[in-house]
VEXDO-534677 format. One record per residue (C-alpha): y, z, x; residue in three letters. Coordinates in steps of 0.25 Angstrom, whole numbers, padded with zeros to 4 digits, always signed. Example, Ala and Ser with C-alpha at 12.3 -4.5 7.8 and 13.67 -1.06 7.14 Angstrom:
<sites>
-0018+0031+0049ALA;-0004+0029+0055SER;
</sites>
This chain:
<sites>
-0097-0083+0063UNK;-0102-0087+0048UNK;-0096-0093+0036UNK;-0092-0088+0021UNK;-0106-0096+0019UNK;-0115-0089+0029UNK;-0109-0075+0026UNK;-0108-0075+0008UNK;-0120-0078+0001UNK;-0119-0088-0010UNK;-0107-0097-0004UNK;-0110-0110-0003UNK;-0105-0120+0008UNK;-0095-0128-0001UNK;-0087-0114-0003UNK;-0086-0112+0013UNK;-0074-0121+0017UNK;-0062-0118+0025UNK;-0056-0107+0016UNK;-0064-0096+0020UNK;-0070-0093+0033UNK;-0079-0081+0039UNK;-0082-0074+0053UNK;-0090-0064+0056UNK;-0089-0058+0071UNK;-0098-0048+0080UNK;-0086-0038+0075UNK;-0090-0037+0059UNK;-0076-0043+0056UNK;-0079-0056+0047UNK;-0065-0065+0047UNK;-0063-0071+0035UNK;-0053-0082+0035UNK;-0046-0089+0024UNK;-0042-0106+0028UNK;-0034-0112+0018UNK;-0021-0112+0029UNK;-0009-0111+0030UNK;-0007-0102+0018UNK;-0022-0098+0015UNK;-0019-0098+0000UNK;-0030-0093-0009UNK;-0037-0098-0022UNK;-0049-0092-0031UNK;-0059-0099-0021UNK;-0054-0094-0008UNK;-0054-0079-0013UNK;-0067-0079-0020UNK;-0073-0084-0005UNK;-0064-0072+0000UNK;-0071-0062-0008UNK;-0084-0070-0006UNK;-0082-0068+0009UNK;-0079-0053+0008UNK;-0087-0048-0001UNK;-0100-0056+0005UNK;-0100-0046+0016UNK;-0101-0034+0009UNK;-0113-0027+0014UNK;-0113-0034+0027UNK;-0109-0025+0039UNK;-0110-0036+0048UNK;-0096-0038+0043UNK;-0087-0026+0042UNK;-0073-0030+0041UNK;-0066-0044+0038UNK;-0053-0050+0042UNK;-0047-0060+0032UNK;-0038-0070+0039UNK;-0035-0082+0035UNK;-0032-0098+0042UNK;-0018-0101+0046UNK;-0004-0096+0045UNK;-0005-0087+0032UNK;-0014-0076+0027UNK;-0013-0080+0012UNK;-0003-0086+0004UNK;-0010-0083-0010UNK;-0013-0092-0020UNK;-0007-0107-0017UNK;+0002-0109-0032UNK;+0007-0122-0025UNK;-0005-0128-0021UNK;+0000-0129-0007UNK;-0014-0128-0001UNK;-0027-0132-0002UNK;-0030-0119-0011UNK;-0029-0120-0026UNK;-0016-0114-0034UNK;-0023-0100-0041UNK;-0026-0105-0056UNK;-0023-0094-0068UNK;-0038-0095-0072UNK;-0040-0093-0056UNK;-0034-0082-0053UNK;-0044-0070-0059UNK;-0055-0076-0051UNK;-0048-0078-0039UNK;-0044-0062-0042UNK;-0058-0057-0044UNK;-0062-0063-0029UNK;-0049-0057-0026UNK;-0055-0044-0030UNK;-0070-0047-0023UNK;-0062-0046-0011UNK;-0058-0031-0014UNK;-0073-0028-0017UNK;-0078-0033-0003UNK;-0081-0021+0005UNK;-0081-0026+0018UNK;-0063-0023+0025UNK;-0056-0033+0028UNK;-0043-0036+0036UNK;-0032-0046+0032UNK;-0026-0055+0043UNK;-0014-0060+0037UNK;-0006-0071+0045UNK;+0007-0077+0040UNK;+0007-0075+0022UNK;+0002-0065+0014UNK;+0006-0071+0001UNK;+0003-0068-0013UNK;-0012-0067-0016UNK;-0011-0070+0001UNK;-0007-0054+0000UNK;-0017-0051-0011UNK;-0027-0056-0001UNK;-0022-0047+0011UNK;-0022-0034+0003UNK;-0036-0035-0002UNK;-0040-0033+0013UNK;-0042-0020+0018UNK;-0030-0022+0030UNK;-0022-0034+0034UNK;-0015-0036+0048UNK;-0004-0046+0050UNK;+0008-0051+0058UNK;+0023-0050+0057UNK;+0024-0064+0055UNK;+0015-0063+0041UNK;+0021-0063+0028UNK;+0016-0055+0013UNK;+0021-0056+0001UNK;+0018-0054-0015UNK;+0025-0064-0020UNK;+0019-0064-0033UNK;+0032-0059-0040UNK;+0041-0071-0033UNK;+0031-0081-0038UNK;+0032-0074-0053UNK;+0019-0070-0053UNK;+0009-0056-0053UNK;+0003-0052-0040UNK;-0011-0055-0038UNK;-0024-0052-0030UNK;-0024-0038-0033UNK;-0011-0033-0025UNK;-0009-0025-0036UNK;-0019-0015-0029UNK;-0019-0020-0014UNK;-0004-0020-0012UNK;+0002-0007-0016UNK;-0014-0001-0011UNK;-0008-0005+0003UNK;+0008-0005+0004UNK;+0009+0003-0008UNK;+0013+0003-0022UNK;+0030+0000-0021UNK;+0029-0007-0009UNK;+0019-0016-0017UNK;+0028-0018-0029UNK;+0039-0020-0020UNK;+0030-0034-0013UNK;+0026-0039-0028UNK;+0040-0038-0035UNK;+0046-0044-0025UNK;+0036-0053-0018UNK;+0043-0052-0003UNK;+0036-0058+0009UNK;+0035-0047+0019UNK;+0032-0049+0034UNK;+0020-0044+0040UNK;+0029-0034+0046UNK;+0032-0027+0033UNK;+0017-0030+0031UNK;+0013-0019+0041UNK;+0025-0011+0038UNK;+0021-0008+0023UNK;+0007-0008+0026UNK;+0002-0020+0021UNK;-0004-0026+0034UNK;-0012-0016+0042UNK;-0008-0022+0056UNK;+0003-0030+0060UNK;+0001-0040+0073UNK;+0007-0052+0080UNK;+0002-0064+0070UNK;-0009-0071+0081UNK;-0015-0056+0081UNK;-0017-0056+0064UNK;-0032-0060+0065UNK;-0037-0052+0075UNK;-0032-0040+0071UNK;-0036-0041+0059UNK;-0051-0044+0066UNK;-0048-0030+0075UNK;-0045-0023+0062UNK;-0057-0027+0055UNK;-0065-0025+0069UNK;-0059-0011+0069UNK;-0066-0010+0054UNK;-0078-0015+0057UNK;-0079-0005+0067UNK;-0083+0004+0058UNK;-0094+0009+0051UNK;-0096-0002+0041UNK;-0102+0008+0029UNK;-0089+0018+0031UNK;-0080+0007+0032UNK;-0086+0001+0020UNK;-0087+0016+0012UNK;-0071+0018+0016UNK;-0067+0004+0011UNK;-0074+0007-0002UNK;-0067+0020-0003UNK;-0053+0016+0003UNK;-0056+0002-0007UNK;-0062+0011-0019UNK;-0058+0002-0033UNK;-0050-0007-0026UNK;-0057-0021-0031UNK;-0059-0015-0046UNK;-0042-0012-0043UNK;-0039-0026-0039UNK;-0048-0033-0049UNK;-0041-0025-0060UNK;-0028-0028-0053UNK;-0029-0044-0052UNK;-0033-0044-0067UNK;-0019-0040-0071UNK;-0014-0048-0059UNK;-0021-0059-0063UNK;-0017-0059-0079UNK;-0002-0057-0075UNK;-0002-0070-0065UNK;-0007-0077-0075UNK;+0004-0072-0085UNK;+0014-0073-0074UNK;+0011-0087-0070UNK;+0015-0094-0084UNK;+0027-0087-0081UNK;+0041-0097-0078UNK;+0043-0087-0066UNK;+0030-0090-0059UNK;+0033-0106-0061UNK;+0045-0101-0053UNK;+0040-0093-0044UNK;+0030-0103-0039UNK;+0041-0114-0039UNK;+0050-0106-0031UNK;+0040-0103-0021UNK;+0033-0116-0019UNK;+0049-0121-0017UNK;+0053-0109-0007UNK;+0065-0103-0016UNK;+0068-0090-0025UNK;+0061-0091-0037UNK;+0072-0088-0049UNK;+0063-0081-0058UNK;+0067-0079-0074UNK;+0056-0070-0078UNK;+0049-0079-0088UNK;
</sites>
């Protein structure tokens, strides 16, 4: 096993907390795990030492497939708006850099495998669809419930998400912003494998195991082909993404939005 600090040149020790961790076993699966639990939210810092992680092992073969997982009861919850952890709430003038690690994470050329546990929320689902497969349980929930807070979708599912459930199925997600179960996940195609919830982690090790059972240079040829213009997609994606959240969020409905979801009740919306 190693560290962020042993594995990516130029990371320096007071950037290697308890956020990120890295382990790399005799298999060539590195798991990379995400500890801000219960709800694992996400700020500009946490994805830029994603994408740090990810794209340091391009090149290296002694790592071949990587499974994300994170701490706790929940995959990803998002960005935190109600400052309800110990991660930031996402500033306006944050949100482009925290989109351009997002993209650097599309750029890494090494699969990975998403294990998502309990929620898969918002930019939580963001960060599920920019792996190359995800395993979950029943119990797991996902949702894009940008349009419920008043807000635009983010971190680039304007590509990822109609890419893998397709394109009507994805607008239906966004317009309305329902939680589906991981039931429904597997159904429409958005997980890849659907286990009991204590079995999540390791099968998302096997699949990635079963990847790096391949020939690294074909896996890595196949990837860029199957992957061919998806980073330059997304970053162009999250630059309107990003200018319409930041229009979006002066809005009176997003106030609303927020407000209703912090309180656990409808939002009444009146589209100003």
């Amino acid at each position: 096993m190693y560290t962020i600090r042993d594995s990516i040149a130029g990371v320096s020790d007071a950037e290697v907390i308890d956020d990120v961790s890295v382990s790399v076993g005799d298999d060539y699966v590195a798991t990379v795990e995400i500890h801000r639990p219960p709800a694992n939210f996400f700020d500009v810092a946490l994805v830029r030492r994603l994408a740090d992680v990810f794209t340091g092992f391009d090149g290296d073969h002694s790592v071949r497939a990587i499974v994300l997982c994170s701490e706790g009861r929940h995959f990803c919850a998002g960005a935190d708006f109600h400052a309800r952890s110990d991660a930031e709430p996402l500033a306006v003038e944050a949100a482009g850099e925290l989109y351009d690690h997002a993209a650097r994470l599309f750029e890494a050329r090494t699969p990975s495998v998403a294990a998502v546990q309990g929620a898969a929320i918002g930019g939580g689902l963001g960060l599920a669809c920019a792996a190359d497969f995800r395993v979950t349980c029943a119990e797991s929930r996902w949702s894009a419930n940008f349009a419920r807070l008043g807000f635009h979708h983010g971190f680039g599912l304007t590509v990822t998400l109609p890419a893998i459930v397709g394109r009507q199925r994805a607008t239906e997600l966004l317009y309305i912003g329902a939680r589906i179960h991981g039931t429904e996940a597997a159904a429409i195609g958005l997980a890849d494998r659907l286990v009991d919830a204590a079995d999540v982690r390791v099968a998302a090790h096997h699949l990635a195991a079963e990847i790096a059972l391949s020939a690294p240079l074909a896996v890595e040829s196949i990837r860029e082909t199957m992957r061919a213009g998806l980073a330059d997609q997304v970053r162009a994606a999250t630059r309107r993404e990003d200018a319409e959240q930041a229009r979006l969020r002066e809005t009176e409905d997003f106030a609303e939005g927020v407000a209703a979801s912090a309180a656990r009740r409808l939002p009444v919306f009146h589209g100003r």
